[in-house]
N, C-alpha and C positions, 0 to 999 in steps of 0.2 A: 516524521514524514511518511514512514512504511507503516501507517497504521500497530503501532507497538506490535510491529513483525508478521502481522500479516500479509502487510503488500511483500514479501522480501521473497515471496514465493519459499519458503521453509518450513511455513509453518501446516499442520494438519487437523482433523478432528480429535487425534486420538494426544495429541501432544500435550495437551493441557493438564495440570493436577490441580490438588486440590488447591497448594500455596500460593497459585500462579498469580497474579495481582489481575492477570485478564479476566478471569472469571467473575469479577464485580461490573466489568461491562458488555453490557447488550450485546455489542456485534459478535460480541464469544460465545455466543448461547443458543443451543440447538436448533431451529431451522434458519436463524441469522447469520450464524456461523455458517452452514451448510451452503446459503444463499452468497453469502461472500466469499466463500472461498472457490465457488463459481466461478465467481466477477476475475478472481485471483487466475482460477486456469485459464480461462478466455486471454486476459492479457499476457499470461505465460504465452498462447500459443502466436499470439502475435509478435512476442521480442522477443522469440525464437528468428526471425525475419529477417531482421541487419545481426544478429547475432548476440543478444544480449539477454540477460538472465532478470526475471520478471522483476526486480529491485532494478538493476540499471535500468532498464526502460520506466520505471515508474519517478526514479531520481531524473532522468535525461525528459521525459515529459514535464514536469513540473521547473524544469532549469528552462525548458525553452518559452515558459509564460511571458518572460521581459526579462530585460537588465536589471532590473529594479527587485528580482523574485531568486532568492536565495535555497538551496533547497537546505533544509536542518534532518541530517543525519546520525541517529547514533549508531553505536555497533559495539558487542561485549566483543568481539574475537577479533584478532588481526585478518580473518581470512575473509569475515565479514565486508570490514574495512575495505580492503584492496578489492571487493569486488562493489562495495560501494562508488569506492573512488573510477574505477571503472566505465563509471557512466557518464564522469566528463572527457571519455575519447568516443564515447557514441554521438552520431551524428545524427541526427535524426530527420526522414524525408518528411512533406507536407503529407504526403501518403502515408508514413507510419504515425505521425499526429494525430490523422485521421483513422484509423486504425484502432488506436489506442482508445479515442473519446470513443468509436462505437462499441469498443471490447466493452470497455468501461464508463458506462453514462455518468453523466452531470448526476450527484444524490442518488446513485444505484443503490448504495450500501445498503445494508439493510443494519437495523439499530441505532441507539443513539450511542455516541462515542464514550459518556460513562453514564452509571443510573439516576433514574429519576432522581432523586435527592440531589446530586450531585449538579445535575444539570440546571436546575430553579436557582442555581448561584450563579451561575454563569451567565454572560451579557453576550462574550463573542460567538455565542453557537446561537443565538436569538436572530 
């Protein structure tokens, strides 16, 4: 759900190495990266607003789509975790919804989630 750590507001340009398994996808790769990690401070500076850190806001956005929309979170750390879990005591106003979708447009990103090859298998990214 955090973009393999990019939404979670953590992650950087210089973060990356060579093993990382991100580096086989697009949105990790020099002005896509640059371009999304934009989109990443803009809504940083919006869930800075009720008080929450760019990951809860982006778990507490995707929680508030319906009843019916689960958000799927992992986390390697415990501290990750708890700041995960964090995002279901955020509230969120129709004004920070609104907020959020302008920080963050519908298909902002920039890349596709893994490489071409990868992608020509795939049905649900179609």
């Amino acid at each position: 759900m955090l973009s393999r750590g990019l939404l979670s507001g953590h992650w950087s340009a210089e973060r990356g190495t060579p093993r990382d398994f991100r580096g086989t996808s697009p949105r990790f790769h020099g002005e896509n990266l640059h371009h999304n990690l934009a989109l990443v401070e803009a809504l940083g500076a919006v869930a800075g607003a009720p008080g929450a850190t760019v990951a809860q806001a982006a778990i507490a956005w995707v929680a508030s789509r319906g009843a019916d929309i689960v958000p799927l979170v992992g986390a390697r750390r415990r501290d990750r975790l708890a700041e995960a879990l964090g995002a279901m005591d955020l509230r969120l106003t129709a004004e920070d919804l609104a907020a959020i979708e302008a920080a963050v447009p519908r298909d902002s990103a920039a890349g596709h989630r893994y490489a071409e090859a990868q992608m020509a298998m795939l049905d649900s990214e179609r």
